[in-house]
C-alpha positions in Angstrom: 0.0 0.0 0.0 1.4 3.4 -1.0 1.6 6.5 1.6 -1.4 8.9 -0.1 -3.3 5.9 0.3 -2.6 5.4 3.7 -1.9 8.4 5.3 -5.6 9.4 3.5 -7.6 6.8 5.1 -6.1 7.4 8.8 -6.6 11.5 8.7 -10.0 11.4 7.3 -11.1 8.1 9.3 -9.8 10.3 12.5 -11.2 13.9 11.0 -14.8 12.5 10.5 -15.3 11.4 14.0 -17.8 13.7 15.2 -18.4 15.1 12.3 -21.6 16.6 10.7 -21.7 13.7 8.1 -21.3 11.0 11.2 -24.1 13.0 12.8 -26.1 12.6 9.4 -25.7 8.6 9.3 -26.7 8.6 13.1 -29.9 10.4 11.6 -30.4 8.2 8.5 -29.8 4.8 10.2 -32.7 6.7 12.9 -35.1 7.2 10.5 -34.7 4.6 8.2 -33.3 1.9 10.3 -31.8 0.0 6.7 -28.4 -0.2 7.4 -27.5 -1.6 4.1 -28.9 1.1 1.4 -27.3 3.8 4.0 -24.2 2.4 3.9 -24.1 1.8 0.1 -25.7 5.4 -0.4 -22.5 7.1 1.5 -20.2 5.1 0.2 -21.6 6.2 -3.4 -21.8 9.7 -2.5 -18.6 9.7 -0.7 -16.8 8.5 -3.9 -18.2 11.3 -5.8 -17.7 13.5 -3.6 -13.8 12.8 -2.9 -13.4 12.5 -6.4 -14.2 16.1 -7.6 -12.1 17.0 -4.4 -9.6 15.1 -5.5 -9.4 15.9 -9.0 -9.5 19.6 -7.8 -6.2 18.6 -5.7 -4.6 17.2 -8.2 -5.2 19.9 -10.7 -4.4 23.0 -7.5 -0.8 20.4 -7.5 -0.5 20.5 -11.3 -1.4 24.5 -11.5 1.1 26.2 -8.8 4.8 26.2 -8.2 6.4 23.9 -5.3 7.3 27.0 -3.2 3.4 28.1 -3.6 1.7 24.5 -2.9 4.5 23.9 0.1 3.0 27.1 1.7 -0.4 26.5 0.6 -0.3 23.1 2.3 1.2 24.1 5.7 -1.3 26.4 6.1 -4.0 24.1 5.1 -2.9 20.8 7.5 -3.0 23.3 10.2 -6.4 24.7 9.2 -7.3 21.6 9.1 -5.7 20.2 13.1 -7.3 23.8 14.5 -10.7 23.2 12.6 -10.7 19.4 13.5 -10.8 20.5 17.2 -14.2 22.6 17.0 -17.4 19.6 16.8 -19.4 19.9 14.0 -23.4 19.7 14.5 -25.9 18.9 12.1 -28.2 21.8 11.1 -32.1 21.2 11.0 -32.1 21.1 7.0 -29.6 18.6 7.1 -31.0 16.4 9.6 -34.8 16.9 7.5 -34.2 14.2 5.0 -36.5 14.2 2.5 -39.1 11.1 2.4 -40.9 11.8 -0.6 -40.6 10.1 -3.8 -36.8 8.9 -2.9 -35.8 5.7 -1.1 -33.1 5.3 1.5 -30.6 5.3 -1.1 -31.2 7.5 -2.7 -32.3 10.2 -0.1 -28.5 9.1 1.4 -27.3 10.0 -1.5 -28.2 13.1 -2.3 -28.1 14.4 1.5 -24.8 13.3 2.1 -23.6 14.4 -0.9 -24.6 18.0 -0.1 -23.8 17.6 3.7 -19.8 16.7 2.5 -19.8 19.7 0.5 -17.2 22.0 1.6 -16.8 19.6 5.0 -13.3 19.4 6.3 -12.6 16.2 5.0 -13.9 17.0 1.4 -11.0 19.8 1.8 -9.0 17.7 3.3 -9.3 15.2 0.1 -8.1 18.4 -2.1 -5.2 19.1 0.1 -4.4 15.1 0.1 -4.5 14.9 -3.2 -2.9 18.2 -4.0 0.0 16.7 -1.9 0.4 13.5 -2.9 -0.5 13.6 -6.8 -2.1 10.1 -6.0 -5.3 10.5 -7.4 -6.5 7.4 -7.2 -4.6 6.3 -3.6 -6.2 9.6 -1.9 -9.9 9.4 -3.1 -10.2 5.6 -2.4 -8.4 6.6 0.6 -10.2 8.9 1.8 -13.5 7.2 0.8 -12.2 4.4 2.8 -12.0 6.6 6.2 -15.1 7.9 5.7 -16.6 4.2 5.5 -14.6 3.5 8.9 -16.1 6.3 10.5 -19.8 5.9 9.5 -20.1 2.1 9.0 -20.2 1.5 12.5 -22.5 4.3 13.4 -24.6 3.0 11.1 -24.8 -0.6 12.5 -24.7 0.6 16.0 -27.2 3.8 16.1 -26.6 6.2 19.1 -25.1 4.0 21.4 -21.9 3.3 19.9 -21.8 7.4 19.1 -21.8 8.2 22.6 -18.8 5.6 23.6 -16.7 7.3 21.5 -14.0 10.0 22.9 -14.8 12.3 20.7 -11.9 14.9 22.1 -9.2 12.5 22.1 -9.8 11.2 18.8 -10.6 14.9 17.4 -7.0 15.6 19.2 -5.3 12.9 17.9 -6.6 13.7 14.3 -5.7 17.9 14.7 -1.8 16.3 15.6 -2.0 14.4 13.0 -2.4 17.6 10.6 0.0 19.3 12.1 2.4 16.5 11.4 1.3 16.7 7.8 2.1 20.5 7.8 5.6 20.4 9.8 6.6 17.7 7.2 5.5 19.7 4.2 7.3 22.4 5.5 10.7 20.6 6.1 10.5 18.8 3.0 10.6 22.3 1.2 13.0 23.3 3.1 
């Protein structure tokens, strides 16, 4: 296994927990108690997501000079550590999924497709990708954490969401984007 793909699937695994889109599949797997299309729905939506995140990475790595992305991306890992400390909740639109005319899937789908959009880890796939030029390694990646984290709120509901140490895992994930930013700095250095 190669490092974007790697060190993608640990920060976002770590980044999502407590996140607004972990809050969403604690809502979805409330209301529509079908584990299975939920789970298929974000892992569909996920992959689109991460992959216009990532293709915008990879272009942003392709576009400006190393000197520019070095900066860019010491600044964006620690964004990312200080922004990974402040819990996300779920705002009343996005916990309203619609029940009309779509099914679980689908409804999973689309919401979580919108809730991702501009989320930390959906910028944390651009920086990824902008810093690895691993396309492929950092979407699947980071699709990969994001199944980690929500999976097992899906199968578990609310009491497995409570267990969890939210700080010390949202600690653990803000170090580990400040380790991405020290080492982009010393490696242009």
């Amino acid at each position: 296994m190669n490092q974007a793909f790697l060190i993608s699937t640990g920060a976002v695994a770590l980044a999502e927990i407590g996140d607004k889109t972990q809050l969403l599949s604690l809502v979805l797997a409330a209301r529509y108690r079908k584990p299975y299309p939920i789970m298929l729905g974000v892992l569909v939506a996920t992959l689109a997501n991460h992959a216009g995140a990532g293709a915008v990475g990879a272009w942003l790595g392709a576009l400006v000079t190393p000197t520019v992305m070095r900066w860019a991306l010491v600044v964006s890992f620690i964004g990312m550590a200080i922004w990974v400390l402040v819990p996300d909740k779920l705002d009343a639109n996005e916990a309203n999924v619609t029940r009309g005319r779509l099914g679980v899937f689908s409804a999973t789908v689309v919401t979580f497709f919108l809730a991702e959009m501009g989320d930390k880890t959906q910028l944390a796939t651009v920086a990824l990708a902008a810093r690895f030029h691993d396309f492929v390694g950092v979407v699947i990646g980071t699709t990969l954490g994001m199944m980690i984290a929500n999976v097992p709120v899906i199968l578990l509901g609310e009491r497995f969401a409570h267990r969890l140490p939210t700080r010390t895992v949202h600690i653990i994930a803000a170090m580990l984007f400040v380790a991405l930013g020290a080492l982009a700095f010393v490696r242009g250095v």
